[in-house]
C-alpha positions in Angstrom: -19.0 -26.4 1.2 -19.1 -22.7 2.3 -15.7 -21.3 1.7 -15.2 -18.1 4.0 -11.9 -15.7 3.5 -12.4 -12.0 4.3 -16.3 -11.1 4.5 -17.3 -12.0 1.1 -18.7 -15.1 -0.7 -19.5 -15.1 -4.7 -21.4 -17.1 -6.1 -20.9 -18.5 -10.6 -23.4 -18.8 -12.9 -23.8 -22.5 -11.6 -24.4 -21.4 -8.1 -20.5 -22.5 -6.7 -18.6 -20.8 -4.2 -15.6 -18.9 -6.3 -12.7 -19.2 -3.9 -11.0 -15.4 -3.8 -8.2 -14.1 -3.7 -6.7 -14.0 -0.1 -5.6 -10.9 1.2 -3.1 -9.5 4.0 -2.1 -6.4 5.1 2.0 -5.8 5.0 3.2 -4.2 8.9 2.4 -1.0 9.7 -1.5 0.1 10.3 -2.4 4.0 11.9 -2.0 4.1 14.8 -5.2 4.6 17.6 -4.9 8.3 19.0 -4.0 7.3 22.3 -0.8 5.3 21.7 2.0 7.4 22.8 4.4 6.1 20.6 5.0 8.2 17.1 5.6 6.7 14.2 9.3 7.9 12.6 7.8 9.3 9.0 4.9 11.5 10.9 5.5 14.8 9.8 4.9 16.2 13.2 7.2 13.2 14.8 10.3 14.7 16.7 11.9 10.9 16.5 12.7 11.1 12.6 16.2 11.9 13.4 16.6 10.5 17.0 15.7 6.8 17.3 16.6 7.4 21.1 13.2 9.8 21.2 10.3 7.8 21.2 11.8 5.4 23.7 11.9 8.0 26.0 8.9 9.0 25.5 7.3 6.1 26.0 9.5 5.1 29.0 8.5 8.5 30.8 4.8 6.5 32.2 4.2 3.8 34.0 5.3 0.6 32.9 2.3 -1.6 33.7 -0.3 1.2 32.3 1.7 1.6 28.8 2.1 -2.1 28.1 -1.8 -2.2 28.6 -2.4 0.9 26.3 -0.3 -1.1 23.7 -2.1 -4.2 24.0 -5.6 -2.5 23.5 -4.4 -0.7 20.9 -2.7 -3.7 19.5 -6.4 -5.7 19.8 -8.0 -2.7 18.1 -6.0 -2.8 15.0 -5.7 -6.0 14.4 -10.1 -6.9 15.0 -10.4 -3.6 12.7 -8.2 -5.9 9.7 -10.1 -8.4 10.4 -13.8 -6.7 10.4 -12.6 -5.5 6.8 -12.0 -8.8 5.5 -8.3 -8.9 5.9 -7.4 -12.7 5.8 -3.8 -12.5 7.1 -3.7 -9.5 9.0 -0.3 -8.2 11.0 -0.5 -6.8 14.8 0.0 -3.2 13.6 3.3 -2.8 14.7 1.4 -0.7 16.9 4.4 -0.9 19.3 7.1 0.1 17.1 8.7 3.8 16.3 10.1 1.6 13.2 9.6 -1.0 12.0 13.7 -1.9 12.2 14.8 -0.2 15.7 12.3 -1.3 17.7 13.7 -5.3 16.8 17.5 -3.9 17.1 16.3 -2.4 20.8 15.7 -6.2 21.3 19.0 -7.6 20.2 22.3 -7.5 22.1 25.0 -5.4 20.2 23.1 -2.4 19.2 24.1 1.1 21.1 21.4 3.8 20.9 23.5 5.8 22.6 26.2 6.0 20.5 24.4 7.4 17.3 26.5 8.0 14.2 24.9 10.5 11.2 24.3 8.2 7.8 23.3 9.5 4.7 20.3 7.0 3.5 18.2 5.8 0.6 20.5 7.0 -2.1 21.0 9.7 -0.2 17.7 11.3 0.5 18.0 11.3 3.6 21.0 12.2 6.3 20.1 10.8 9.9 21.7 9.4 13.3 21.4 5.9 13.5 22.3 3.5 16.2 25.8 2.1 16.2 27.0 -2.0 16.5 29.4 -1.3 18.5 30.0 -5.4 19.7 28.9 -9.0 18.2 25.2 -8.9 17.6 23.2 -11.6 19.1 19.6 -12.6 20.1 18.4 -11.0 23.5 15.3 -11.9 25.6 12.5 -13.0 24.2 10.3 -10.6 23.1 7.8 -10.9 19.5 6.1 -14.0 21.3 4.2 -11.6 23.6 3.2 -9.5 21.0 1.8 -11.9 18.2 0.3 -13.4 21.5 -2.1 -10.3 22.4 -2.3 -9.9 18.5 -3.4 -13.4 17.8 -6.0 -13.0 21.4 -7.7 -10.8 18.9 -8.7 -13.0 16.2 -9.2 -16.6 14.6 -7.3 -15.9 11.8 -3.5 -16.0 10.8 -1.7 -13.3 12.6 2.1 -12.2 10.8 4.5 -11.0 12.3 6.7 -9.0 10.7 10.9 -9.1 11.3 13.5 -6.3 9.6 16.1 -8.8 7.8 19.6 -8.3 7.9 20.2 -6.2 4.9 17.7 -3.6 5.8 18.7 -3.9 9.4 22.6 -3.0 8.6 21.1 -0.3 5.7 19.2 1.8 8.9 22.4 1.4 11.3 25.8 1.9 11.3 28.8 -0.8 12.0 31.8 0.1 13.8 32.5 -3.6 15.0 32.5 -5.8 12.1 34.3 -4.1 9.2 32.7 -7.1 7.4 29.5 -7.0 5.5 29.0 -10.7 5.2 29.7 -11.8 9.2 27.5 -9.4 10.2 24.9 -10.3 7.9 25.4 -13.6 9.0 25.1 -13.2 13.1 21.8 -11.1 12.3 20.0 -13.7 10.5 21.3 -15.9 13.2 19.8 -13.5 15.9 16.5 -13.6 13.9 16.4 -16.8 13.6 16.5 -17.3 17.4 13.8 -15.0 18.3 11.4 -16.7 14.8 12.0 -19.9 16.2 10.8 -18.4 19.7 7.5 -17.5 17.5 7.1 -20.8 16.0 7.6 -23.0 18.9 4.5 -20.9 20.3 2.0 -21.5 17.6 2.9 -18.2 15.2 2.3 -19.6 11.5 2.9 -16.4 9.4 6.5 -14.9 9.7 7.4 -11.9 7.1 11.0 -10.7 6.8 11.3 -7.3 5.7 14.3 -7.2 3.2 12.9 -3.7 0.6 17.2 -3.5 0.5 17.0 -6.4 -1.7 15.4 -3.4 -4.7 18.1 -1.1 -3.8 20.8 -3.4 -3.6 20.4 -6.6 -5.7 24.6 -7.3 -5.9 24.4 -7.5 -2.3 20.6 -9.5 -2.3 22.6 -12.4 -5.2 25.9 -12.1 -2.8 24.5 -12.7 0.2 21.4 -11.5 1.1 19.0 -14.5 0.0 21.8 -17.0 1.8 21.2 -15.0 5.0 17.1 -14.7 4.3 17.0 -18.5 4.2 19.1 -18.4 7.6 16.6 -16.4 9.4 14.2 -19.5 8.2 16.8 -22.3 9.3 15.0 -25.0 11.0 11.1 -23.5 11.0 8.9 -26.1 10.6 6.9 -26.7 7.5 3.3 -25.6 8.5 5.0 -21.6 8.6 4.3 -19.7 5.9 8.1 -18.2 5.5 7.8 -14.9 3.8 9.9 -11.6 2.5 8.5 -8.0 1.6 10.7 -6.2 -1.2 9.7 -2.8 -1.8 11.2 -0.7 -3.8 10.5 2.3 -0.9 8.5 5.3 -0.1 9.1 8.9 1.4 8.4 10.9 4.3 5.4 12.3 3.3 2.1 11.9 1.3 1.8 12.4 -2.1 5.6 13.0 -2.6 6.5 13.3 -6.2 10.4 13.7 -5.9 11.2 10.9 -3.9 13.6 8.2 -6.0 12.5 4.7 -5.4 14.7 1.7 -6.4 14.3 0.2 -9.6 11.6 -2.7 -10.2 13.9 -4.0 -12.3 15.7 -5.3 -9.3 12.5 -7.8 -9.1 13.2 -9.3 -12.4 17.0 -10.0 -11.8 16.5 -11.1 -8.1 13.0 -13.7 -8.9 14.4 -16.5 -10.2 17.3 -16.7 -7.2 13.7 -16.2 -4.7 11.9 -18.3 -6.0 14.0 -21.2 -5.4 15.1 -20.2 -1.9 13.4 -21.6 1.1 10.7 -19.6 1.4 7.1 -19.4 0.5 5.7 -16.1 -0.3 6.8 -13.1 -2.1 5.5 -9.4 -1.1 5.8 -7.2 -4.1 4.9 -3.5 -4.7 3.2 -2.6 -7.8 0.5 0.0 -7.1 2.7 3.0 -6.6 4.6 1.9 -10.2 3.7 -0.7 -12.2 5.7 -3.9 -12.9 5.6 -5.6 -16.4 3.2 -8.7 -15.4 5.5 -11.2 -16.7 7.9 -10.9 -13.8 4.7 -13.4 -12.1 5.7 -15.8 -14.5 9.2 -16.1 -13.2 7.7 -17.6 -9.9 7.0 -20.6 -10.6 6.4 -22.4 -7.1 6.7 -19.4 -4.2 2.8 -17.3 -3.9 3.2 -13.8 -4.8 1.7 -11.0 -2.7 0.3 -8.4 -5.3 0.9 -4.5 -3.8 -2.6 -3.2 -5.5 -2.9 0.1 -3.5 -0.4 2.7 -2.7 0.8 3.4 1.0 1.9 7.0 0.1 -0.6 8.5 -1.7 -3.9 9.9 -0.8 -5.9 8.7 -3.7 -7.8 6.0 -3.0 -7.9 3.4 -5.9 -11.3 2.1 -7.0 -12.7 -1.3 -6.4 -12.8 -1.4 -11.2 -9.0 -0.1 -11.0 -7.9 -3.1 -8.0 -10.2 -5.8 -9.6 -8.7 -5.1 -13.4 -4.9 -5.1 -12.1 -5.4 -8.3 -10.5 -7.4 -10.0 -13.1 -4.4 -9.0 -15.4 -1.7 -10.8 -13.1 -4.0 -14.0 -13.2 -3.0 -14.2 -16.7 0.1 -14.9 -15.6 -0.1 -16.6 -12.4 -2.3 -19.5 -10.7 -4.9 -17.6 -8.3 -4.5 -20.1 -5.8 -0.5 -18.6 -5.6 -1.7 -15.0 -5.7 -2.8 -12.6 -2.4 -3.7 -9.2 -2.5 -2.1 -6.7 -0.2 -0.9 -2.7 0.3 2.7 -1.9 -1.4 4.0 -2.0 2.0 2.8 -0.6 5.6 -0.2 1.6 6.2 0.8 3.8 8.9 1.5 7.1 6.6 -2.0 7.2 6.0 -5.5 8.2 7.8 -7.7 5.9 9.2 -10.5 6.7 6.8 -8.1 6.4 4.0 -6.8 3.1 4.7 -10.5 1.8 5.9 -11.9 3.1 2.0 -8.3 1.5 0.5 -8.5 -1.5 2.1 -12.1 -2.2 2.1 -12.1 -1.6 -1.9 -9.0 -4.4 -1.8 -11.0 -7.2 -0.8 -13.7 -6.8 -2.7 -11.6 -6.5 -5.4 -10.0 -9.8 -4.4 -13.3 -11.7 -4.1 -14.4 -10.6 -7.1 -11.4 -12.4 -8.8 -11.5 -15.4 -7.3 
């Protein structure tokens, strides 16, 4: 039997297939030139400290014309994953100025009107931030149209990525609730509607994005798992139900000041993960390594491997990937082991994440 995952097929010393390593990409990919949408950490973006911006600007065309420009642009990215021998790729989030307003947009109880300043990420940052100003609650459907032209693109898995409730209530600001838990609770609610939405349709690969879990583990033991297995209530078994915890990244490229969260928040939160209801894991470790052994700790739930960096130029060798992941087979199964970015691509060039990425999986295949 031929076994087929990215572009790449090894072959032993007795002439067997070696199964590798699958590989996915995290959300966020560049961008194509045309798409009129800016990402929020472009240098050059005017939207980094008004979420209101690139709605406007992408509401100031024609309707009918941008939603096509989006859906090429979303079929671009995601055949250009797959051409590289991504095996799970994501749709881009070629439509998103964020990867957590453009959801909140899409939920009732968000005012991006009303925009309150809120110092973020331990402070690094002070922006305006869209204000719950009423009981948040699903709105119209809307990530079934988009994994929908994403998944028109491919054979393979298409994930779609959701902000979870943590991160969600870390990049806005309540003046409704006065109550940390309730309102963690209706968002996971909200997101479960609209993930249900996906997986009545056919979508099998569902990521919440919860890097607040690294920042604040209290919070992630208190009540943030709780409410990650609520986004997951009722999705049916054939789903792969995963979360992404990074432990962040800056504005910029190549940054040497920024202060990420501590990967000792992975350690303290894995055993609590790994028996919640999900089924994978998205860990960094390119951009600072863990101590291996955390791997050991998950003990049923796959762990995807960060293995290059999202925010720095260097492009990690195909020797560097290969050795890092042959070391975390030591202490993990392969067959609950993927390959993948730290987190999104979209800080980077196109050449830079073609080179990074296309040294990834044959890394991967080569580990198998």
């Amino acid at each position: 039997m031929v076994i087929e995952t990215g572009t790449i097929n090894i072959l032993n010393d007795y002439g067997t297939v070696i199964m590798p390593i699958l590989t996915t990409t995290i959300g966020a990919y560049p961008k194509p030139h045309y798409i009129p949408i800016p990402d929020w950490f472009q240098q050059e973006s005017t939207t980094a400290n008004d979420p209101t911006r690139a709605l406007d600007e992408c509401e100031s065309g024609n309707g009918s014309e941008l939603v096509k420009v989006l859906d090429k642009g979303t079929i671009e990215v995601v055949r250009e994953q797959v051409a590289l021998g991504i095996d799970v790729p994501t749709d881009g989030e070629v439509r998103r100025e964020n990867y957590i307003h453009y959801n909140c947009r899409n939920m009732k109880g968000f005012n991006f009107s009303r925009l309150t300043p809120k110092s973020m990420r331990d402070g690094q940052w002070q922006v305006s931030v869209p204000t719950i100003d009423r009981r948040v609650e699903a709105g119209d459907e809307f990530l079934v149209r988009d994994w929908q032209v994403a998944q028109s693109a491919t054979d393979k898995p298409v994930k779609i990525t959701i902000p979870g409730p943590l991160t969600i209530m870390d990049s806005t600001f309540d003046a409704f609730y006065d109550d940390e838990k309730k309102l963690a609770a209706d968002l996971a609610i909200a997101i479960n509607r609209e993930i249900l939405r996906l997986t009545d349709k056919g979508c099998s690969w569902i990521q919440i994005d919860e890097p607040i879990f690294a920042r604040k583990p209290d919070e992630t033991l208190a009540y943030g798992i709780e409410n990650l297995e609520r986004c997951f209530h009722n999705v049916p078994g054939s789903v792969d139900r995963s979360v992404h915890i990074c432990c962040g990244y800056p504005d910029r490229v190549d940054s040497k000041d920024y202060l990420k969260a501590s990967p000792d928040s992975y350690t303290r939160l894995a055993p609590a993960l790994d028996e919640a209801a999900i089924d994978s894991i998205s860990i960094e470790d390119a951009q600072q390594y863990n101590d291996l052994k955390l791997l050991e700790l998950f003990s049923r739930t796959t762990v995807i491997l960060g293995v290059v960096g999202i925010a720095r130029s260097r492009i990690e060798t195909v020797e560097e990937i290969t050795l890092r992941l042959q070391e975390a087979l030591i202490h993990i199964d392969a067959n609950r082991l993927m390959a993948a970015p730290d987190c999104g691509l979209g800080m980077l060039s196109k050449d830079q994440v073609t080179a990074k990425l296309k040294n990834m999986v044959q890394a991967a295949a080569l580990c198998g």
